[in-house]
MMTF fields as JSON, N, C-alpha, C and O atoms, coordinates in Angstrom:
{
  "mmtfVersion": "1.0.0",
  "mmtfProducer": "UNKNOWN",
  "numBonds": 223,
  "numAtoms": 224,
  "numGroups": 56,
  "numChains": 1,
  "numModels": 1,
  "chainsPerModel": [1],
  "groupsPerChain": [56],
  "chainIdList": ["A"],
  "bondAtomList": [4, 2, 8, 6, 12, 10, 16, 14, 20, 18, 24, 22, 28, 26, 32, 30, 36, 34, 40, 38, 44, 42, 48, 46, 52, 50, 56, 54, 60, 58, 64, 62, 68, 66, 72, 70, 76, 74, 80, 78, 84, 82, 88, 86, 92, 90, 96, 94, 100, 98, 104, 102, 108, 106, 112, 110, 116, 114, 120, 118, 124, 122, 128, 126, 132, 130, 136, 134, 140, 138, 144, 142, 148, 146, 152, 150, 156, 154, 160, 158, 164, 162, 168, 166, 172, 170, 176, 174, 180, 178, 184, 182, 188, 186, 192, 190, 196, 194, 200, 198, 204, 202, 208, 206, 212, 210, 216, 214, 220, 218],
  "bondOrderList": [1, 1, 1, 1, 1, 1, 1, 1, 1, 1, 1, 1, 1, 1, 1, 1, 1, 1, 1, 1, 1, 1, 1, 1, 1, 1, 1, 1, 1, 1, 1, 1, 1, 1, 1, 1, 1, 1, 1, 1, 1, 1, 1, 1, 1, 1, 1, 1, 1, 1, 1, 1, 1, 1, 1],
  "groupList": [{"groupName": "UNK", "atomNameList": ["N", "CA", "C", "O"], "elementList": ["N", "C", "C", "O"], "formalChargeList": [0, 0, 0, 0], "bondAtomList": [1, 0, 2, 1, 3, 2], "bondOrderList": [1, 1, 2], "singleLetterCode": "X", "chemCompType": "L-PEPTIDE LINKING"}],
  "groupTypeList": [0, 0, 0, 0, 0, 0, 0, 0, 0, 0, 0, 0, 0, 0, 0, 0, 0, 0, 0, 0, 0, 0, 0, 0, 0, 0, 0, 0, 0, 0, 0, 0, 0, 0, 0, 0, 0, 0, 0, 0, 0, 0, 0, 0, 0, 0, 0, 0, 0, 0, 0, 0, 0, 0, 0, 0],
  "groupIdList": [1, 2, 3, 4, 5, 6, 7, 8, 9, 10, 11, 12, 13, 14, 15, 16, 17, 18, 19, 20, 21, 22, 23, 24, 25, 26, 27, 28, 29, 30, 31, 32, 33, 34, 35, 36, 37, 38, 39, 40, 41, 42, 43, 44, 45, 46, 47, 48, 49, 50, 51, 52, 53, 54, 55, 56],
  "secStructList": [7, 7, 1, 7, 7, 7, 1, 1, 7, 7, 7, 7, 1, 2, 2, 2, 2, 2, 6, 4, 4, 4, 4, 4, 4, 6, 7, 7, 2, 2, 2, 2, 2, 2, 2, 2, 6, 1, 7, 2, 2, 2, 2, 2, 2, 2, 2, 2, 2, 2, 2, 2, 6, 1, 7, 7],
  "xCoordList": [0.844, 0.0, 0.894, 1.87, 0.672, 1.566, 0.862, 1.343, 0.139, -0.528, -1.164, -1.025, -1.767, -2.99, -4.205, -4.393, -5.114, -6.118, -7.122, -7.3, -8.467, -9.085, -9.847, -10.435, -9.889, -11.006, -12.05, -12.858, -12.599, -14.37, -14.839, -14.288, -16.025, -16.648, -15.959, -15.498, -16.057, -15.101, -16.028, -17.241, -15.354, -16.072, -16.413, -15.573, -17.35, -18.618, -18.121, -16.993, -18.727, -18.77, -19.453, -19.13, -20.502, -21.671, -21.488, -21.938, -20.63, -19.853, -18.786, -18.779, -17.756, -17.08, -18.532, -18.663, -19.046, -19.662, -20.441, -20.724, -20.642, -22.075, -20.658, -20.827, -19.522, -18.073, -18.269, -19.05, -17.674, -17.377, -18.194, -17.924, -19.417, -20.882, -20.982, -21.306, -20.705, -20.521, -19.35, -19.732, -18.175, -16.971, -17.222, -16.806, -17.748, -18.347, -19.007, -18.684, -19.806, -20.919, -20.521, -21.168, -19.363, -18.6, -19.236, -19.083, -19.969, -20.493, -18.714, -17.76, -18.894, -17.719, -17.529, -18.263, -16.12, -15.623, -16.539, -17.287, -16.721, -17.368, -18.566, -18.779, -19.466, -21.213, -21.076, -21.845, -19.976, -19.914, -19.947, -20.697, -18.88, -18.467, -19.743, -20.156, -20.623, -21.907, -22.817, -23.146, -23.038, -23.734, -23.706, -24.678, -22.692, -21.829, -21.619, -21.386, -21.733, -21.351, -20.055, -19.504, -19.815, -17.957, -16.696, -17.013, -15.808, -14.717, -14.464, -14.258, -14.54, -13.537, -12.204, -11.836, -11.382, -10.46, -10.205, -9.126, -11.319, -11.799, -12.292, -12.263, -12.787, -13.194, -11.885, -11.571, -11.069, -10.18, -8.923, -8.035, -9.044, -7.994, -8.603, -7.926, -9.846, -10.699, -10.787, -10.978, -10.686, -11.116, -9.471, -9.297, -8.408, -6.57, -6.898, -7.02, -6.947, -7.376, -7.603, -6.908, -8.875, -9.469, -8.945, -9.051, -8.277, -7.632, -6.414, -6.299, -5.391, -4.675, -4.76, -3.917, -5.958, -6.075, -6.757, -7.138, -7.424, -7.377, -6.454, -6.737, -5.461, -4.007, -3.507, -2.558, -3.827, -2.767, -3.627, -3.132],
  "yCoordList": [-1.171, 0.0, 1.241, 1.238, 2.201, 3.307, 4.581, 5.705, 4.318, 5.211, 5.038, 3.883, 5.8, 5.713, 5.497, 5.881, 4.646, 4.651, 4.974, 4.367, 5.641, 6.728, 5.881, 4.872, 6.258, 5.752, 6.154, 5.907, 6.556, 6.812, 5.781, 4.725, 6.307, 5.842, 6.624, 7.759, 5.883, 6.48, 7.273, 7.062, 8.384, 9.76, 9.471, 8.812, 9.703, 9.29, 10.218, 10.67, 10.585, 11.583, 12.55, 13.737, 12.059, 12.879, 13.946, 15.09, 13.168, 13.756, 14.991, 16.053, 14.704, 15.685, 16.592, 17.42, 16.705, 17.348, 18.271, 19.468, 17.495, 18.479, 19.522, 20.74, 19.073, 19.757, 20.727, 21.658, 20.621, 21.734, 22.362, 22.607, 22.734, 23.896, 24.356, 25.543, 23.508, 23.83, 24.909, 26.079, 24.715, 25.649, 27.126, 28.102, 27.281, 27.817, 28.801, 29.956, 28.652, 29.04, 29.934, 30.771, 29.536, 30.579, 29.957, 30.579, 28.478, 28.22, 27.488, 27.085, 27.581, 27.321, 25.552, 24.639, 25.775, 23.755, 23.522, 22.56, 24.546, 23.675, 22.943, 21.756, 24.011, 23.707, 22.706, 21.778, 23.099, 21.782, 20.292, 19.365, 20.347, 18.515, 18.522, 17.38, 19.137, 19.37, 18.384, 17.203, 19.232, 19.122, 17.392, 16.644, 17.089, 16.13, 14.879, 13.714, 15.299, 14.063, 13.606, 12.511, 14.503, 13.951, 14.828, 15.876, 14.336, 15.128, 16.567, 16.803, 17.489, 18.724, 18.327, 18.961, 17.31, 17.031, 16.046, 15.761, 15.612, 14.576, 15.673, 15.35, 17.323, 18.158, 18.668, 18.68, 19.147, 19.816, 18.804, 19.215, 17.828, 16.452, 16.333, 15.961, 16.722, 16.349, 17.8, 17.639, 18.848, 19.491, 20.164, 21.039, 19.467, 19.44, 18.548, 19.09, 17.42, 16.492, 16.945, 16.966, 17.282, 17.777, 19.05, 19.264, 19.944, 20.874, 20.556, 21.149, 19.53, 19.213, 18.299, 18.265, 17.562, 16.741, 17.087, 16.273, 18.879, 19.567, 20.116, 20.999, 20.087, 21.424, 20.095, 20.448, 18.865, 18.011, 17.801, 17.053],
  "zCoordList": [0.0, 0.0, 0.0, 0.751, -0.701, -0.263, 0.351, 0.492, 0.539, 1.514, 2.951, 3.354, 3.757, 4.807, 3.886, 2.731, 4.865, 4.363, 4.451, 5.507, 4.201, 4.452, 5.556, 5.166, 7.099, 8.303, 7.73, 8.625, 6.974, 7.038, 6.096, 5.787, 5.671, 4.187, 2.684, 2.566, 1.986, 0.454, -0.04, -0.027, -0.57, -1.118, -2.228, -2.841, -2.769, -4.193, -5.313, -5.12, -6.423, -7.22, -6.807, -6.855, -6.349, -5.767, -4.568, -4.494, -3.582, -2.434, -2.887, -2.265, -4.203, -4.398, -4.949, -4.047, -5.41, -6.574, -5.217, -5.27, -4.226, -3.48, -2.714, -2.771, -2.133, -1.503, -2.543, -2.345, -3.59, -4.867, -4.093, -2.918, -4.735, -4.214, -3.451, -3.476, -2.003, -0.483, -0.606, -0.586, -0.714, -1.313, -1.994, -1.37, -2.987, -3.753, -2.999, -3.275, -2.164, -1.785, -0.6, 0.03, -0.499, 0.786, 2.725, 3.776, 2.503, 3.648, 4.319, 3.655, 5.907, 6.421, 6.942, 7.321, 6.687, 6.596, 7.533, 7.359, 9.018, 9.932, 9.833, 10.082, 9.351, 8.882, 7.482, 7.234, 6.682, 5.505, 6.078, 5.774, 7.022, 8.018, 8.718, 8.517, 9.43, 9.897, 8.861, 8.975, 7.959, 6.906, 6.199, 6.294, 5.664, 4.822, 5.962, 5.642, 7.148, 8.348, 8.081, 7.967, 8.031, 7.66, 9.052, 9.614, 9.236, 10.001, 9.316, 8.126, 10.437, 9.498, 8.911, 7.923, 9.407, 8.726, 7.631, 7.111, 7.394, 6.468, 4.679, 3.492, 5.602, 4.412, 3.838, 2.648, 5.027, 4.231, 3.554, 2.807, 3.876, 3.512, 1.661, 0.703, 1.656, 0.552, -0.396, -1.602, -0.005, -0.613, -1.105, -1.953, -0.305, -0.578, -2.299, -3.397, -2.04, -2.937, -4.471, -5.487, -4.141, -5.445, -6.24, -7.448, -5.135, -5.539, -6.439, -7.511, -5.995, -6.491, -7.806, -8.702, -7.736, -9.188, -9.899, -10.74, -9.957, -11.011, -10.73, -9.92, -10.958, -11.347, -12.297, -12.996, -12.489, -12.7, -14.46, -15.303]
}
């Protein structure tokens, strides 16, 4: 394996897609992980992510 592996449930398309909007929308990581039932550090681990595999 070359990584950690994610403790939660695996993030969907659907999951990035509703993050994007949440982002967007200027609402805060806290009320997003609220929202999404996810860790705040699970959002910003995710929203690192996506950032980076669009630049690529």
């Amino acid at each position: 394996m070359s990584g950690p592996r994610p403790a939660g449930r695996p993030w969907t398309l659907t999951d990035d897609d509703q993050l994007r909007k949440l982002l967007v929308s200027g609402m805060a990581v806290t009320l997003i992980a609220l929202k999404m039932k996810r860790s705040i550090g699970a959002i910003y681990s995710r929203k690192s992510f996506l950032k980076t595999a669009r630049e690529k």
